[in-house]
C-alpha positions as CSV (number, residue, x, y, z in Angstrom):
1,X,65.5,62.7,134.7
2,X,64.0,66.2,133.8
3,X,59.9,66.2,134.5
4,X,58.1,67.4,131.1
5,X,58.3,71.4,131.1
6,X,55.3,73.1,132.5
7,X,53.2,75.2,130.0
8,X,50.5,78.1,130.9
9,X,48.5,81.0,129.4
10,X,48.0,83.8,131.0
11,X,45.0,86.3,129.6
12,X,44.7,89.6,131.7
13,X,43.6,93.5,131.2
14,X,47.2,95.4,130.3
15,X,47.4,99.0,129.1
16,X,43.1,98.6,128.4
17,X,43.8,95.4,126.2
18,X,44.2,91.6,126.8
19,X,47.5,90.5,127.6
20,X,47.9,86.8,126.4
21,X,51.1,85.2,127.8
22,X,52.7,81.6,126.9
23,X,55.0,80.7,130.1
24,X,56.9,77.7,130.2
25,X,58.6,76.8,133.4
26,X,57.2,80.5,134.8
27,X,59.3,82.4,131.9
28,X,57.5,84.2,128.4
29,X,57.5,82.0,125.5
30,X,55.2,84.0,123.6
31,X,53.8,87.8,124.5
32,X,50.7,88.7,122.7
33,X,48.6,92.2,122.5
34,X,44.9,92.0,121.4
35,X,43.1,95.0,121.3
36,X,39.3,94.7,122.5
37,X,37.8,96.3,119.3
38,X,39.8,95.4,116.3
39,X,40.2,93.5,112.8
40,X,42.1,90.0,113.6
41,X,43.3,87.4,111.9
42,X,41.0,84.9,110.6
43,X,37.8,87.4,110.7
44,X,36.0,87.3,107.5
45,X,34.1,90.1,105.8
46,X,32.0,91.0,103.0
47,X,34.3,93.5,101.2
48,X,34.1,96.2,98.1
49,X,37.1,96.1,95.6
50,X,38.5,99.5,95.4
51,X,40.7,99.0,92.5
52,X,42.5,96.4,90.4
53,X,46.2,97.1,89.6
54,X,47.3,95.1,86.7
55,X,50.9,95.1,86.8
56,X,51.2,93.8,90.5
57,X,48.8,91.4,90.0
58,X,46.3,92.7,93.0
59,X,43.8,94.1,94.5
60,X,42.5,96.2,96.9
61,X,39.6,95.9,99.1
62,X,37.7,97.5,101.4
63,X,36.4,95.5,104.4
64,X,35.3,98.5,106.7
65,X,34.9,102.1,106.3
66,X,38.4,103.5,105.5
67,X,40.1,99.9,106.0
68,X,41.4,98.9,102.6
69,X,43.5,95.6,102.3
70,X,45.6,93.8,99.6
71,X,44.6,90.9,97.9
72,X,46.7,88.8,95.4
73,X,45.2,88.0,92.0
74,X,47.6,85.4,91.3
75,X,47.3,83.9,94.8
76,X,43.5,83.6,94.7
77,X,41.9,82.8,91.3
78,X,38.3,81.7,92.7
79,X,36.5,84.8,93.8
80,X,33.9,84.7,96.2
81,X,31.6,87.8,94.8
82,X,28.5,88.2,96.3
83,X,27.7,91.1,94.2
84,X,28.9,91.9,90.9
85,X,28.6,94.1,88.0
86,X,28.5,93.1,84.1
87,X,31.9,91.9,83.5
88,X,33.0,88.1,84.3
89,X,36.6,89.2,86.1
90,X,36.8,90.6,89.7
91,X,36.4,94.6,88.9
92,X,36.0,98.0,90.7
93,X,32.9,97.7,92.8
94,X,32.4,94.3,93.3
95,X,31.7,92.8,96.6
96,X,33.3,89.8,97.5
97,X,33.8,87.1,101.3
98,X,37.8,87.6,102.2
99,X,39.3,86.7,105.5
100,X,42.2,88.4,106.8
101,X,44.9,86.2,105.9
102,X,47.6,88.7,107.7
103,X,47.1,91.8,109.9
104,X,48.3,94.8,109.1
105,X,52.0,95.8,110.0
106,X,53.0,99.1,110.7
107,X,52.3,100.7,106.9
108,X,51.6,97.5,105.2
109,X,47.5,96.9,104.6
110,X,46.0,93.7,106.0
111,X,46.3,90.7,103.2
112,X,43.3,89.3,102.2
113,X,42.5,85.7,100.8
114,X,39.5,84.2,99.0
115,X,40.4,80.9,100.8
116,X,38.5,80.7,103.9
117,X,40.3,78.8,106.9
118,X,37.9,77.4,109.7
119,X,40.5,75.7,112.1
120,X,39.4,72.5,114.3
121,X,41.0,70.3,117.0
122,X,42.5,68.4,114.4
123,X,42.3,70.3,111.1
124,X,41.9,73.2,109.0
125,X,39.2,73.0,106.3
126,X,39.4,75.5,103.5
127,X,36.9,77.0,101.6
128,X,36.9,77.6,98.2
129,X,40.0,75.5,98.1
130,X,40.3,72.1,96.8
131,X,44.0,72.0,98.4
132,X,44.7,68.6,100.5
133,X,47.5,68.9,103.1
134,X,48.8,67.2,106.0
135,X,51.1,68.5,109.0
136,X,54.9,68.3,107.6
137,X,55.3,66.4,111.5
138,X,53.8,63.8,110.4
139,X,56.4,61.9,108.6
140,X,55.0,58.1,107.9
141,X,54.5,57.5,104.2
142,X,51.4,55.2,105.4
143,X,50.1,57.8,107.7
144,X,49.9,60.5,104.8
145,X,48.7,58.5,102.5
146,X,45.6,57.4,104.5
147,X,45.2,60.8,105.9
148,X,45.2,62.2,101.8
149,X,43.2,59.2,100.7
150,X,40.5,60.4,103.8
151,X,40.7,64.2,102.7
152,X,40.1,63.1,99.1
153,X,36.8,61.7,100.1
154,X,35.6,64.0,102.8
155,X,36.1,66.5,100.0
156,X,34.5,64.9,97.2
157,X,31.1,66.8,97.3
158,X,32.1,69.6,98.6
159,X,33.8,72.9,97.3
160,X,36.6,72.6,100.2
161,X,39.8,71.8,101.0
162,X,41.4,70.5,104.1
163,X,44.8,70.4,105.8
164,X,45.3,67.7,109.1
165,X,46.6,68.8,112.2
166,X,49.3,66.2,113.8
167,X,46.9,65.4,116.0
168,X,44.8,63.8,113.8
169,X,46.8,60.6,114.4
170,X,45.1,60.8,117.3
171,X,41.6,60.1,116.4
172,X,39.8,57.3,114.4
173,X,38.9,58.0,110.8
174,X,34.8,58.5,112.0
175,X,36.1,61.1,115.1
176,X,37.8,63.2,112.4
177,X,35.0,62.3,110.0
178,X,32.4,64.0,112.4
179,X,34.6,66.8,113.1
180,X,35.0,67.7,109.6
181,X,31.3,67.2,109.5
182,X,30.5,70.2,112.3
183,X,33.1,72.5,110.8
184,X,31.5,72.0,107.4
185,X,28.2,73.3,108.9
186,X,30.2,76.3,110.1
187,X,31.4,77.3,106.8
188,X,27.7,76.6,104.5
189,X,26.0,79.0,107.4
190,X,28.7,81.3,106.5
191,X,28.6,80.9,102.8
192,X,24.6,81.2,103.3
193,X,24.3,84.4,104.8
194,X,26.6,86.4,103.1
195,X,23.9,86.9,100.4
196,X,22.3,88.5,103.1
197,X,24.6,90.8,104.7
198,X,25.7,94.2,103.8
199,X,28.7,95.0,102.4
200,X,31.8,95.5,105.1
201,X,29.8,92.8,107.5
202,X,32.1,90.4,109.3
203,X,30.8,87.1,109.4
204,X,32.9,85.2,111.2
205,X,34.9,85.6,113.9
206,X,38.4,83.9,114.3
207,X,39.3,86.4,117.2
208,X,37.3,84.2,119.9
209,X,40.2,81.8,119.4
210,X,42.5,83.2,122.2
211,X,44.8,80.4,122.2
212,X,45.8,81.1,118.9
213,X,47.9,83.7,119.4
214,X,50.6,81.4,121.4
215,X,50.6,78.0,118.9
216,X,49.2,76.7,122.2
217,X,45.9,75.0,121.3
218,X,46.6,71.6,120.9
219,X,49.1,70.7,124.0
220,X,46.9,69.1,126.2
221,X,47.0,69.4,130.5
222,X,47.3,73.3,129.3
223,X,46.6,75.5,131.9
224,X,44.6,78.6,131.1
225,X,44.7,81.4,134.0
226,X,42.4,84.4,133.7
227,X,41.5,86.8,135.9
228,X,38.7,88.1,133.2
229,X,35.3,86.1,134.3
230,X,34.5,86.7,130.3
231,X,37.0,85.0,129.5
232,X,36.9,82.5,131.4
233,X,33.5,81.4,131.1
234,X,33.7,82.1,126.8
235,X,36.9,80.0,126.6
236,X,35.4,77.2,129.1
237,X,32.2,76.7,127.3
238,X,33.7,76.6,124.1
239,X,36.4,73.8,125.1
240,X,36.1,71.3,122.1
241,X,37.3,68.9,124.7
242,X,41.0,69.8,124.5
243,X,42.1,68.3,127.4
244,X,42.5,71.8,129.0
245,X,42.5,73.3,132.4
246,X,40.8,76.7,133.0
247,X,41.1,78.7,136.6
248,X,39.9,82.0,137.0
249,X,42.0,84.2,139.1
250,X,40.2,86.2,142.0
251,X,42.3,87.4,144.2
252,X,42.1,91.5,144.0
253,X,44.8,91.6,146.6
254,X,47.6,90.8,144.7
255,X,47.2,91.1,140.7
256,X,47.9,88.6,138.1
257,X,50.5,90.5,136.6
258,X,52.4,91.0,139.7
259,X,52.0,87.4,140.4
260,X,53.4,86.3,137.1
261,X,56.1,89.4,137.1
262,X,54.7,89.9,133.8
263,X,55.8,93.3,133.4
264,X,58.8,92.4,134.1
265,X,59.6,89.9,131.8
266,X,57.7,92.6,129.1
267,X,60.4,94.9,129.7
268,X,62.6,92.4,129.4
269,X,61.3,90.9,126.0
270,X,61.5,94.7,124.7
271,X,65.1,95.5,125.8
272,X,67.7,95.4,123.0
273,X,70.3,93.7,124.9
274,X,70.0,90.2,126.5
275,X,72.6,88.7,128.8
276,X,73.8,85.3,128.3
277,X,74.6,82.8,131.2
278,X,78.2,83.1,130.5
279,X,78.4,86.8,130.7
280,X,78.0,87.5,127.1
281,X,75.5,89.3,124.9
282,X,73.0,89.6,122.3
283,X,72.3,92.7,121.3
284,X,68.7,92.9,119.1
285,X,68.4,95.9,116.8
286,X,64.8,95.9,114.4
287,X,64.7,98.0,111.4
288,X,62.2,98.2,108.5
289,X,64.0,96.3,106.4
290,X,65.5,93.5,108.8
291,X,66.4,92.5,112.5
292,X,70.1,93.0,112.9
293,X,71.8,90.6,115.7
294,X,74.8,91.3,117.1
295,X,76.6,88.5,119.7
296,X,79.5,89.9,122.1
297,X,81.6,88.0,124.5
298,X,81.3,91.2,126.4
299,X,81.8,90.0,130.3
300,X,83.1,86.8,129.1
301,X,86.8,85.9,130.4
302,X,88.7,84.5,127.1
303,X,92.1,83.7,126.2
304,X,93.5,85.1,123.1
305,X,92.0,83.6,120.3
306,X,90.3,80.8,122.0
307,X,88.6,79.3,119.5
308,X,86.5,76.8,121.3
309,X,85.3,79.5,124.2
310,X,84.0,81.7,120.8
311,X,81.7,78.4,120.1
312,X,80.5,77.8,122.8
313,X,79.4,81.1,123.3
314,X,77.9,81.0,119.7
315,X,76.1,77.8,120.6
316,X,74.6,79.6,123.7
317,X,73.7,82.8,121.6
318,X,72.0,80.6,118.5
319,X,69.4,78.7,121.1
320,X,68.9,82.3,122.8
321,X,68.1,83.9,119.8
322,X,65.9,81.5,118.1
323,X,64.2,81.7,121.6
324,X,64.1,85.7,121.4
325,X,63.0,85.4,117.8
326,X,59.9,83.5,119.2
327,X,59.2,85.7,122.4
328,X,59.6,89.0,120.2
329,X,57.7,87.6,116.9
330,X,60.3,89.3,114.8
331,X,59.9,88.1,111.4
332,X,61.1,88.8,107.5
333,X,64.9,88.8,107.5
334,X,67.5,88.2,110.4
335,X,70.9,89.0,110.1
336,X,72.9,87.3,112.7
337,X,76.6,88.5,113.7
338,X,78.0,85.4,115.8
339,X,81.7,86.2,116.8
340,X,84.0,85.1,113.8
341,X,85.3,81.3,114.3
342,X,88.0,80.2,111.7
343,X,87.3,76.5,112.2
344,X,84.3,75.6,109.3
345,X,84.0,72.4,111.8
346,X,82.7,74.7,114.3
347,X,81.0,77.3,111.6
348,X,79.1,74.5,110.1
349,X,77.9,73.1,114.2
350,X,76.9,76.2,114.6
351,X,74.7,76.4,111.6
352,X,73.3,72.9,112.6
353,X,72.7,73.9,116.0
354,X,70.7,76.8,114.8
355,X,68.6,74.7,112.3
356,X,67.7,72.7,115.1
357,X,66.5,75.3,117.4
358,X,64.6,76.7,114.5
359,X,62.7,73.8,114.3
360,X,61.1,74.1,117.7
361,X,59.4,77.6,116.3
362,X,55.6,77.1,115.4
363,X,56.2,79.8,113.1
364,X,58.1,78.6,109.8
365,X,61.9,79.8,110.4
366,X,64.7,79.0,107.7
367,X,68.4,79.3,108.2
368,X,70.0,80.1,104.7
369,X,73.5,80.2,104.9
370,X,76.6,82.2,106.4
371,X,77.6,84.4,103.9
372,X,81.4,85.0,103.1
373,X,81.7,88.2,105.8
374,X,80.6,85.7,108.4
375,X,76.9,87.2,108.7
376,X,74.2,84.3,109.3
377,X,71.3,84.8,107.0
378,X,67.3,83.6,108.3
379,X,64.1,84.4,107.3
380,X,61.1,83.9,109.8
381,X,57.8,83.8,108.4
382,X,54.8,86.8,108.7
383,X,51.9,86.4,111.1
384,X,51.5,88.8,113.8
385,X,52.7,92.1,114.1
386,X,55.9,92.2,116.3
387,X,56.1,92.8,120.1
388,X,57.5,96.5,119.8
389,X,55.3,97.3,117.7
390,X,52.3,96.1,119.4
391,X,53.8,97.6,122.9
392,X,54.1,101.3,120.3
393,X,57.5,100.9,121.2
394,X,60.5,101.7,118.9
C-alpha cells in the first residue's frame, strides 16, 4: 500500500527575493516569487478614485503614488469612503478601504474590491459583505445547512459576511464561534483606524501569510524549511496551531537550494517542452491571449494507427498537464492539442480523465469541451501572476 505523499515548503533568498516552493514527494508542486517590497494580494489600502468610467462600469483608484488599480462598480455596490465630497455616488476624489483582490499581470492594473477578506484556520470573514458561503468540498446537505444556519447568526449584528473552510467540520460550533470572534476584532481595528490614516496607507497586511501562495495552509504535519531566521521565527510565532512543523535550515556549507535542486526543477518548470515517461511530449507555448498545448508521441514506438497507444499517451499527457498547469500558474484559456483519436469512447475518457485531474487544482479549473478540430478547450481561474512572468522570462 502506497504511504500518504510527503508535502513541504521551502522559503529561501533567490535572485534578492523569497523563493516559496510546494514539494511533494521532493518534486515542485507549486513555484512562487515574492518580492521583499511590494503590493500583494490581500493588502488593503486607503485609496483615491482617479476616475469613474461609465460605460465599463469601473473605476480606478489609486492606492500608492503612481499605482492605479481597477475596481468594478457592478461587482462592489457598498463603498467603503472614508472621505468624500458633496455627491452621494463614489466620484473623482473620493477616498475609499480596497484590498487587492488580484495583482497586477504584466499590463493589466491590480483589481480592487470593497469586500474585505480576513482569512482564518477555518474561514474567510468578509467585510462589508453579507454573503454566506461554505467550501463546495463539503457536500452533506446536513453539514451545510448547520454551517449556513451558524453563519446566519454569527453574522446577525454585524456588517460581514463569512465563507467556511472544509475544515470547519473539524471544530465544534464554540471553536469556530471564538475564531470568528478574534478575526472580527481584526477587521473593526481595521475599520477603526482608517479614519485615521492618510490616504494610500495600507492597513493590513495579507503578505505575512506565506503559505498562501502554495494552497498549503490547512494540510496539517506540513513541514516548513527555511533557512531565513525571519522567517522562521515570524511564521512560528504566528502558528494558529496548524498542526505545522517549522525547521530552520543552518547549514552554510551546502545551500538550501542546492539541497532541494531547486534551480533545477525552476528551469525545468520554465522549459517549454516536458518529456513524458513513455517518451512522448508536451510542448507548452504562453501567449497573451492563451496557453497553447501541444502533445507529440515524439520518441514513442507506435504501430500505424494504433489507436489505443494514442490514449494512453493522451491519458499520460492530460494528468501531466493539469500538473504543469499547477506548477506554472498558467491561467485564462488553455488550448490543448492531444493526438487525434477517432474512437469518442476514448475522446470522451480522455475528457473525464482530465476533469478529474482538474479537480485536484486548488485553483478553480474547468474543462469545456473538445471542439470539432479536436482542440480541448479549459479555462483556469486568475490569481497570481504566472511563473515566466514572475522569473521575467518570455
Amino acid at each position: 500500500m502506497r504511504q500518504n505523499m510527503s508535502k513541504e515548503v521551502i522559503i529561501t533568498f533567490y535572485e534578492n527575493q523569497y523563493l516559496i516552493v510546494l514539494l511533494k514527494d521532493g518534486k515542485a508542486a507549486e513555484i512562487y516569487l515574492k518580492p521583499s517590497e511590494t503590493m500583494e494580494l490581500g493588502d488593503i489600502y486607503i485609496g483615491k478614485v482617479k476616475n469613474i468610467v461609465q460605460n465599463i462600469q469601473a473605476a480606478f483608484i489609486e492606492i500608492s503614488p503612481g499605482i492605479i488599480g481597477y475596481y468594478s462598480l457592478k461587482s462592489n455596490n457598498r463603498h467603503l469612503v472614508t472621505k468624500s465630497g458633496t455627491s452621494s455616488k463614489l466620484q473623482a476624489g473620493d477616498e475609499v478601504i480596497v484590498q487587492i483582490a488580484r495583482e497586477a499581470i504584466k499590463s493589466k492594473a491590480p483589481v480592487l474590491t470593497s469586500k474585505l477578506q480576513l482569512p482564518g484556520d477555518t474561514m474567510v470573514l468578509l467585510g462589508n459583505s453579507d454573503f454566506i458561503g461554505i467550501s463546495k468540498k463539503i457536500t452533506n446537505d446536513e453539514q451545510r445547512n448547520t454551517l449556513k444556519n451558524l453563519g446566519t447568526a454569527l453574522t446577525e449584528n454585524c456588517d460581514t459576511g463569512i465563507i467556511f473552510r472544509t475544515k470547519s467540520l473539524q471544530k465544534t460550533e464554540d471553536e469556530l464561534r471564538y475564531e470568528f470572534e478574534n478575526i472580527l476584532v481584526d477587521y473593526n481595528n481595521i475599520m477603526s483606524i482608517s479614519d485615521k490614516r492618510t490616504c494610500f496607507s495600507k492597513i493590513y497586511s495579507g503578505g505575512n501569510q506565506w503559505l498562501k501562495y502554495v494552497h498549503a495552509e490547512q494540510e496539517a504535519d506540513l513541514r516548513i524549511l527555511t533557512d531565513i531566521p525571519e522567517v522562521y521565527t515570524q511564521m512560528s510565532i504566528t502558528d494558529e496551531n496548524l498542526g505545522h512543523i517549522y525547521e530552520l535550515y543552518e547549514d552554510s556549507s551546502y545551500p538550501l537550494m542546492k539541497l532541494k535542486s531547486l534551480e533545477t526543477q525552476i528551469d525545468r518548470a520554465l522549459s517549454a517542452n516536458v518529456w513524458l515517461r513513455s517518451g512522448a511530449s508536451i510542448v507548452i507555448e504562453p501567449t497573451e491571449a492563451l496557453t497553447a498545448i501541444d502533445v507529440n508521441t515524439s520518441k514513442t514506438e507506435i504501430k500505424k494507427k494504433d489507436e489505443e497507444t494514442f490514449h494512453q499517451i493522451n491519458i499520460e499527457a492530460a494528468r501531466e498537464i493539469c500538473r504543469q498547469l499547477r506548477l506554472r500558474n498558467l491561467s485564462g484559456m488553455i488550448l490543448i492539442d492531444f493526438i487525434n483519436m477517432k474512437s469518442q469512447e476514448y475522446n470522451q475518457e480522455l475528457l473525464n480523465e482530465l476533469r478529474t485531474q482538474s479537480k485536484e487544482d486548488p485553483v478553480q479549473t474547468t474543462v469545456i469541451d473538445m471542439t470539432a478540430l479536436g482542440l480541448v478547450e479549459m479555462t483556469r481561474k486568475r490569481t497570481y501572476r504566472p511563473l515566466h512572468e514572475q522569473m521575467n522570462r518570455k
